[in-house]
C-alpha positions as CSV (number, residue, x, y, z in Angstrom):
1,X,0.4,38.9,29.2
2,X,2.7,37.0,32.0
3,X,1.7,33.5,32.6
4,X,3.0,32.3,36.1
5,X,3.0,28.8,36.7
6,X,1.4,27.6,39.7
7,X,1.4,23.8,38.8
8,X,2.8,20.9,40.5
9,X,6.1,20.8,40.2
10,X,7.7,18.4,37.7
11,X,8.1,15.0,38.8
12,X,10.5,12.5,37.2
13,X,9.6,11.5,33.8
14,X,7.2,8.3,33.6
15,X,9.8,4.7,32.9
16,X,10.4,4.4,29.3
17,X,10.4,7.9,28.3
18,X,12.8,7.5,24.9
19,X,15.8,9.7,25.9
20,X,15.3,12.3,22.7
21,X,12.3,13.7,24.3
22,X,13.0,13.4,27.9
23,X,14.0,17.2,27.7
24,X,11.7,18.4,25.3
25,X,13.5,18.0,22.1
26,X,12.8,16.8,18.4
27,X,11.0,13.0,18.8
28,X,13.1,10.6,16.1
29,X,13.1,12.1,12.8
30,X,11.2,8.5,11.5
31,X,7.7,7.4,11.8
32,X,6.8,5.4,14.2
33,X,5.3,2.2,13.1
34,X,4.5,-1.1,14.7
35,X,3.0,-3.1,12.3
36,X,3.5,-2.6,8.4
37,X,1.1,-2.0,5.8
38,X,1.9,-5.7,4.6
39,X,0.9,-6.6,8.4
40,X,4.3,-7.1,9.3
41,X,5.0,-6.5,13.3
42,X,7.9,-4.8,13.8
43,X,9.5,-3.5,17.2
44,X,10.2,0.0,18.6
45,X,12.1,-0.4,21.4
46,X,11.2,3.2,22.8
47,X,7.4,2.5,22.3
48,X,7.2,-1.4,23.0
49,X,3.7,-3.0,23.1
50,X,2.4,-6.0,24.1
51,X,-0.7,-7.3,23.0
52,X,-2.6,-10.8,23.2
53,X,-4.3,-12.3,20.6
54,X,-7.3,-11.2,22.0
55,X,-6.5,-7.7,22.4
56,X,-5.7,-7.9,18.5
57,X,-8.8,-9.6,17.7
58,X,-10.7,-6.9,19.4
59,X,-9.2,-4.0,17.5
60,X,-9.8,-5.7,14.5
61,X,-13.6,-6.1,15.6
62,X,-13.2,-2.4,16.6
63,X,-12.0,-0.9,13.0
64,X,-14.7,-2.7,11.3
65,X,-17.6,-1.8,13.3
66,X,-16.5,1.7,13.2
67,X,-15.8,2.3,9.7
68,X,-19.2,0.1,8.9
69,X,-21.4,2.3,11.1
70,X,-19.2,5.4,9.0
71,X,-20.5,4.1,5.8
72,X,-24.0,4.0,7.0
73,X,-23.7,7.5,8.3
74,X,-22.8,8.7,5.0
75,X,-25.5,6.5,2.9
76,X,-28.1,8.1,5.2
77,X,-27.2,11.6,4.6
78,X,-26.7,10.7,1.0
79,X,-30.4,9.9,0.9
80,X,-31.9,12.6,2.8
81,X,-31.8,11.0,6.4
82,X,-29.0,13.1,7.6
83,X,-27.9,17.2,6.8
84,X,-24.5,16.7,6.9
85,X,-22.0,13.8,8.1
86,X,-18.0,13.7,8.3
87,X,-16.6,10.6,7.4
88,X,-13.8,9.1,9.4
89,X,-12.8,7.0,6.8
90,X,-9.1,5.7,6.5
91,X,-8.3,7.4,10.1
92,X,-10.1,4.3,12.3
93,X,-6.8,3.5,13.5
94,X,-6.2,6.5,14.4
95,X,-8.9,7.0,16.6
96,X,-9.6,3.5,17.8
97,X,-5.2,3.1,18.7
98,X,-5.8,6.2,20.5
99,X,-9.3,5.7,22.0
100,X,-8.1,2.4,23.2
101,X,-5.1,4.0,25.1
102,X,-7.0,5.9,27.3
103,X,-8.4,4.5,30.9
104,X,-11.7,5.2,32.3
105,X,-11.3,8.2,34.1
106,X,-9.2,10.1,31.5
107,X,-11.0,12.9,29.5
108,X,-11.4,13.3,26.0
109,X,-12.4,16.6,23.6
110,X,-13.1,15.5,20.2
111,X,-13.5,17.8,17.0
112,X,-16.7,16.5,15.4
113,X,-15.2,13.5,13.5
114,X,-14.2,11.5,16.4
115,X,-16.9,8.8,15.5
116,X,-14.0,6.0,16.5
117,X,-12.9,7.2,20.1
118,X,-16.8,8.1,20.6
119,X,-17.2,4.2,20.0
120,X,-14.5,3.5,22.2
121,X,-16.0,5.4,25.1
122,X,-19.5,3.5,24.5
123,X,-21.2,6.9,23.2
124,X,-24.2,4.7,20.9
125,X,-23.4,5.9,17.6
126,X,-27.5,6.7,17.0
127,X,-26.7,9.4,19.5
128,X,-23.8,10.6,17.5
129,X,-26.0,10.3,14.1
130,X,-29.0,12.1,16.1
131,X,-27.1,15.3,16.1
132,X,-26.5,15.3,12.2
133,X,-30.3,14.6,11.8
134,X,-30.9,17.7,14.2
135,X,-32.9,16.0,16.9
136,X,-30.7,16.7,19.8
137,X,-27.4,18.3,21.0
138,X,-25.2,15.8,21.3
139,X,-27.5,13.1,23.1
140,X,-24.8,11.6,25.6
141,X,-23.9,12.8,28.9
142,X,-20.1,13.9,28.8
143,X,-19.5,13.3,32.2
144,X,-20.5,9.6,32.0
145,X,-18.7,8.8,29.3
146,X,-15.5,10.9,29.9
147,X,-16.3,11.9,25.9
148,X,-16.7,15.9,25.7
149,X,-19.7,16.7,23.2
150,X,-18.9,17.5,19.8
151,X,-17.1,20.6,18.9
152,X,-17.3,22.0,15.3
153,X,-15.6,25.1,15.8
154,X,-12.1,24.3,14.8
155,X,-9.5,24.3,17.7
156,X,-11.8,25.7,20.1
157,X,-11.6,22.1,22.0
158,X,-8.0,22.4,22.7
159,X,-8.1,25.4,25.2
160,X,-11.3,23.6,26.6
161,X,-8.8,20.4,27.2
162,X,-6.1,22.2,28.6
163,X,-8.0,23.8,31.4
164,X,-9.7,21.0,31.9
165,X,-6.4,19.2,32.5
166,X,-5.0,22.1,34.7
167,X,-7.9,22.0,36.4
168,X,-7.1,18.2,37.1
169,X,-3.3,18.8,38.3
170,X,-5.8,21.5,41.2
171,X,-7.6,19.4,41.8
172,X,-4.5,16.5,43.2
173,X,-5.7,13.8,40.7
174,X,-3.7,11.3,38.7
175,X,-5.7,11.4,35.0
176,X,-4.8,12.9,31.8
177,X,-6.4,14.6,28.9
178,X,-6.5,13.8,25.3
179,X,-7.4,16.8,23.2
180,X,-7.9,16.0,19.0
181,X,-7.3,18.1,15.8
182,X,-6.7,18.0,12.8
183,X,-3.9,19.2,10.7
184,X,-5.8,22.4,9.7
185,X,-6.8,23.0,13.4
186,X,-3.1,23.5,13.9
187,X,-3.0,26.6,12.4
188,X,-5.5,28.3,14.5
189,X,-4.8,30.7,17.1
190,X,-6.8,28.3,19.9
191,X,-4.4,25.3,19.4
192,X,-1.5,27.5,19.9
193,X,-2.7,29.4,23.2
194,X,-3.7,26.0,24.0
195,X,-0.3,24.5,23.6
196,X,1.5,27.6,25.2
197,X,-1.0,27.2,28.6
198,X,-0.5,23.9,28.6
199,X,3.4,23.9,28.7
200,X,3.5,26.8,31.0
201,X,1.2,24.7,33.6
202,X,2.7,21.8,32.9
203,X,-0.7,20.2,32.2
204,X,-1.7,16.5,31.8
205,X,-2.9,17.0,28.0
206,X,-2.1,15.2,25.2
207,X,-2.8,16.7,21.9
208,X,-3.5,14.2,19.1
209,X,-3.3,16.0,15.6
210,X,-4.5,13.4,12.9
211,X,-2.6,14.9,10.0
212,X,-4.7,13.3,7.4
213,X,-3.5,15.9,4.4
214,X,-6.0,18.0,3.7
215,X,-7.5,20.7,5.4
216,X,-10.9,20.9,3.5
217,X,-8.9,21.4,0.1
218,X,-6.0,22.7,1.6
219,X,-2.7,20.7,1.8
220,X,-0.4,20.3,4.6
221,X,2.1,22.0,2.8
222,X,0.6,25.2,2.1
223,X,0.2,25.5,6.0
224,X,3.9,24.4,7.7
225,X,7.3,24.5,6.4
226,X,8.3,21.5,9.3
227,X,6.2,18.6,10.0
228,X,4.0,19.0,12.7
229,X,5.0,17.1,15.6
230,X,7.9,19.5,15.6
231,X,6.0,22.8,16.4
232,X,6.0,21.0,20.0
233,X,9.7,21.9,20.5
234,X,8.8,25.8,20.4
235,X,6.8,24.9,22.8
236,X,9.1,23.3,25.1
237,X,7.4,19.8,25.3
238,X,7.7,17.0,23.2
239,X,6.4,15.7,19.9
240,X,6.1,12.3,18.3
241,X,5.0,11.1,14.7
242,X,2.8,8.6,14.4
243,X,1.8,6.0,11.6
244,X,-2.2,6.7,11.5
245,X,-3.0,4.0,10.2
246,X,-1.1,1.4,12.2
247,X,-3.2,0.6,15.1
248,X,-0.7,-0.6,17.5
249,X,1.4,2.3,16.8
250,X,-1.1,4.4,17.7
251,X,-2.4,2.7,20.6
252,X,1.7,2.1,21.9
253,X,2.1,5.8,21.3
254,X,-0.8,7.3,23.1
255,X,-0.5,4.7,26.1
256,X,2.9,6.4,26.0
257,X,2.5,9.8,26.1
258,X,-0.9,9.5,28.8
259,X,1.2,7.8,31.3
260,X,3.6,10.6,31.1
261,X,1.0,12.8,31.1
262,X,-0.5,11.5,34.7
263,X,3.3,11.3,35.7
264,X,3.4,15.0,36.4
265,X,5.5,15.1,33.1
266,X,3.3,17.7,31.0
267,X,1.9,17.6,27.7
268,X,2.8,15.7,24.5
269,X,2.2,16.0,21.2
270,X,1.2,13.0,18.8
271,X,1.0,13.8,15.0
272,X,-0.9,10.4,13.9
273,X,0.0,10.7,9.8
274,X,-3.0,9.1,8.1
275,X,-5.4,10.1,5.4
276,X,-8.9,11.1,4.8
277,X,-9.7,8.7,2.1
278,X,-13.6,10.5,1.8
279,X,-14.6,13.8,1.6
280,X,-14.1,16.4,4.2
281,X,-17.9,16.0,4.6
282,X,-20.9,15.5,2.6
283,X,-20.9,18.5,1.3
284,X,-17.5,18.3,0.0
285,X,-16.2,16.9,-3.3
286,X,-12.5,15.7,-2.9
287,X,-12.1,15.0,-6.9
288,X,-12.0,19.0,-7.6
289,X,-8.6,19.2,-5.5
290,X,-7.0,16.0,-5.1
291,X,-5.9,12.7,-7.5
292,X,-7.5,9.3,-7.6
293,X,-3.7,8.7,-7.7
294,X,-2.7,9.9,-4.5
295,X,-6.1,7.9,-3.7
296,X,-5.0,4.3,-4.6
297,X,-1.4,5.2,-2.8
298,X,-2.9,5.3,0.6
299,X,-5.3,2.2,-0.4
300,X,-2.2,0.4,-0.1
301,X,-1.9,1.5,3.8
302,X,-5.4,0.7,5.0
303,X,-5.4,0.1,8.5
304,X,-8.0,-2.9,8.7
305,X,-6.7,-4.7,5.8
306,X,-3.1,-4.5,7.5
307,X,-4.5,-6.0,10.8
308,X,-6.6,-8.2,9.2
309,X,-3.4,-9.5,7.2
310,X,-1.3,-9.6,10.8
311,X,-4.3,-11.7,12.1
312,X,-4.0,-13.9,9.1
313,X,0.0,-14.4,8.6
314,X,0.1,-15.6,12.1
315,X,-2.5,-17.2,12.1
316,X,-4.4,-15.3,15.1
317,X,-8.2,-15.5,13.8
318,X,-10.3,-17.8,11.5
319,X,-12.5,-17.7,9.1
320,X,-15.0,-18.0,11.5
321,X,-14.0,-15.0,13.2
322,X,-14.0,-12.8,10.4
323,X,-17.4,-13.7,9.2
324,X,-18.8,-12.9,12.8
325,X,-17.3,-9.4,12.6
326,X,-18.9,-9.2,8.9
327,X,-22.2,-10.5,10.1
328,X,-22.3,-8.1,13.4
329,X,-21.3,-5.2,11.4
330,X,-24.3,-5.7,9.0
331,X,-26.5,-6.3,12.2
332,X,-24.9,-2.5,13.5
333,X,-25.9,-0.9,10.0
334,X,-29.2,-2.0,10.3
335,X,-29.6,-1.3,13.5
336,X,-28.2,2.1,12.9
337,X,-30.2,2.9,9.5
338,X,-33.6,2.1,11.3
339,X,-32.7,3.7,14.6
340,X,-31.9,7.1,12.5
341,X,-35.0,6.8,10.3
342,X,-37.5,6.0,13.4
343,X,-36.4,9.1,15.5
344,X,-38.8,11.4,16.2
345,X,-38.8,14.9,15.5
346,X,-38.2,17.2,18.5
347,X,-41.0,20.0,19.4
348,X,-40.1,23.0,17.4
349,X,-40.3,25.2,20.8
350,X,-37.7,23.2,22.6
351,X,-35.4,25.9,21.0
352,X,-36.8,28.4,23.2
353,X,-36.0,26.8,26.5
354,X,-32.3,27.0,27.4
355,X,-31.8,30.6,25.8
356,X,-31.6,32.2,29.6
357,X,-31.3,30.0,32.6
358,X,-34.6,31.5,34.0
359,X,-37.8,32.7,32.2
360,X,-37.5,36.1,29.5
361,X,-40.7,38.0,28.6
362,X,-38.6,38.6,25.2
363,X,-38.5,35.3,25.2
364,X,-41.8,34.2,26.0
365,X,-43.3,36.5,23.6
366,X,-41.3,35.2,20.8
367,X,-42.2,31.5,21.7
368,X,-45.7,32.8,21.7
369,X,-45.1,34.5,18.0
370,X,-43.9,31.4,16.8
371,X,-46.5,28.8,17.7
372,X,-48.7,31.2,16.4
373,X,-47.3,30.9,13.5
374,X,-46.8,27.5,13.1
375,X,-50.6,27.1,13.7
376,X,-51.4,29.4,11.0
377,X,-50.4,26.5,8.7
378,X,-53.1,24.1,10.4
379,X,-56.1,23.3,8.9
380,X,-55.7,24.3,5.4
381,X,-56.8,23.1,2.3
C-alpha cells in the first residue's frame, strides 16, 4: 500500500532544534540528563531549561504524591480491594517530566500505567483505581481532560495518536500529541504502522517510550540490537534518549520535541531510560527473572530522592516543606483507600446496555435470562 502525503507542508524547524536532528538523523549518542542522581544540575545546551524554585518545588510535590497514591494502589489490590494494579514505580519522573511538558490543549494516549501524566491532567486517581476495582470504564471524560482512556492492548494507542494528530494538522490547529509505550510495545506491529503514518503525514506526535528494561520478563536486549530512540532514523524523524528518571530532563526534552511538534516539524521520538522498580503488575513476580542486584543499582538513581537532594544542596525547600508534602501524601492515601473501599458496586445489567447503539431482542432476551438468574439466588436458606 502507497501512502500519499497530503499534510501541511514542512515549515521551518521550531528555534533550538539541536543541529543532529534537524534532518532526521541519530540524536547524540549520550543520555540526556539535567540533574544527576547525586542531584547535581548540569546543563545541555541543546535542551536548556529554566525553572524557578517553585516550579522545582512543585515537581517534587508531584513525584511524591504520585508514587504515594501508587503504593496505595498496590496495598489495596494486595488485600482484595483491587483485581489487578500496575505500579508506576521508579518511572514518576518519567511521566510527571513529560506530563508537565504538555499544555492544555495537547492530547495524550496512555498505555494503562500512566497513573503520573493521568495526575498531571487532573484525572482523580479514585477514577483511575475505579477501573481496577471494575466499577466503571475509565470514569473520566477524555475530552475534558485531554487524557485518552486507558488502553491495555499493547501499542494499539499509538495508531490511535497518530490519527488523532493528523487529524489535528486537517483540522488547521497548532497542538501536538503525545503517544506512550513501553519498551516491549515497540516491538508490535501498531507502533511501527504508527511511526511510518506518522512520518509520512508529517504529524504532530510525539512518541514517548519509557524503556524501563523489562517487558513482563523479557529484557530489552532480547528485543533490539540498537537502542531504541534510533529505530526513529528508519523512519526518517528524529529520536532522543532520555534520562527517566531525571525530571527536568524529561520535562526539557518533551517541552522540546512538542514545540516542534506544533511547529509543523513532525514527529519525535523520546526513549525516557528508567526502570520498573515493582512488578510488571500484581500478578507478576519480578524475583523469578531479575536480581535484587540489578535492584539496588537503580535504587541509587531514584528520581525523588535526586530532586529532593537538588532541593536540599541549594537550599530550595525546608524542612517544613518536606513534612507538608509527607503529611498531604498520607491525607491522599487515605483519602484514596476509603474512596476505593466505599464505592459502590455497579448493577450487574449495566453490561447489557452499550452492546448495540439501539435496542436488540438478542439482547433483551439475554438481559431477561440473566436477571432471572440472578434472582434465582434470592431468598434462599
Amino acid at each position: 500500500m502507497t501512502v500519499k502525503s497530503t499534510s501541511r507542508a514542512r515549515k521551518k524547524a521550531a528555534p533550538g532544534v539541536p543541529d543532529s536532528l534537524r534532518t532526521g538523523q541519530d540524536a547524540p549518542a549520550e543520555l540526556v540528563q539535567l540533574l544527576t542522581p547525586e542531584g547535581e544540575r548540569v546543563e545541555n545546551p541543546e535542551f536548556p531549561l529554566t525553572v524557578t524554585p517553585e516550579e522545582l518545588r512543585a515537581l517534587y510535590r508531584d513525584l511524591v504524591l504520585v508514587r504515594r497514591f501508587d503504593g496505595e494502589a498496590t496495598a489495596l489490590q494486595r488485600q482484595g480491594e483491587l483485581g489487578l494494579w500496575a505500579s508506576l514505580l521508579g518511572q514518576e519522573a518519567a511521566q510527571v517530566g513529560s506530563g508537565r511538558a504538555m499544555r492544555e490543549n495537547d492530547y495524550a494516549f496512555p498505555t494503562y500505567r500512566e497513573h503520573g501524566v493521568a495526575w498531571c491532567r487532573g484525572v482523580d486517581p479514585l477514577n483511575l483505581l475505579g477501573m481496577f476495582r471494575g466499577v466503571n470504564h475509565g470514569g473520566w471524560d477524555p475530552n475534558e481532560k485531554n487524557f485518552h482512556l486507558y488502553t491495555i492492548v499493547i501499542g494499539s494507542q499509538t495508531l490511535h495518536a497518530t490519527g488523532y494528530a493528523m487529524g489535528i494538522t486537517k483540522d488547521g490547529a497548532e497542538d501536538a500529541v503525545i503517544a506512550y509505550f513501553g519498551d516491549g510495545a515497540s516491538s508490535q506491529g501498531d507502533v511501527n504502522e504508527a511511526f511510518t503514518f506518522a512520518s509520512v503525514y508529517n504529524a504532530p506526535v510525539v512518541f514517548f517510550c519509557q524503556n524501563n528494561q523489562w517487558a513482563i520478563s523479557e529484557p530489552t536486549t532480547t528485543q533490539t540490537r540498537i537502542p531504541l530512540y534510533r529505530r526513529a532514523a528508519g523512519f526518517g524523524f528524529p529520536g532522543v534518549r532520555v534520562d527517566g528518571n531525571d525530571v527536568l530532563a524529561c520535562l526539557a526534552v518533551t517541552r522540546w520535541a512538542l514545540d516542534r511538534a506544533r511547529s509543523g516539524s513532525g514527529p519525535v521520538l523520546i526513549e525516557a531510560f528508567t526502570y520498573r522498580m515493582g512488578a510488571h503488575t500484581t500478578s507478576d513476580d519480578p524475583t523469578r527473572y531479575r536480581s535484587s542486584e540489578e535492584t539496588e543499582a537503580w535504587k541509587a538513581k531514584d528520581p525523588i530522592s535526586r530532586l529532593r537532594a537538588h532541593l536540599e544542596r541549594e537550599g530550595l525547600a525546608d524542612e517544613e516543606f518536606f513534612a507538608a508534602v509527607d503529611a498531604e501524601s498520607e491525607a491522599l492515601g487515605l483519602r484514596v483507600r476509603e474512596g476505593v473501599r466505599s464505592m459502590p458496586d455497579p448493577d450487574p445489567t449495566l453490561i447489557f446496555d452499550h452492546v448495540y447503539a439501539e435496542p436488540h431482542a438478542l439482547v433483551a432476551e439475554e438481559r431477561a435470562e440473566y436477571v432471572a438468574y440472578a434472582q434465582s439466588f434470592e431468598g434462599g436458606e
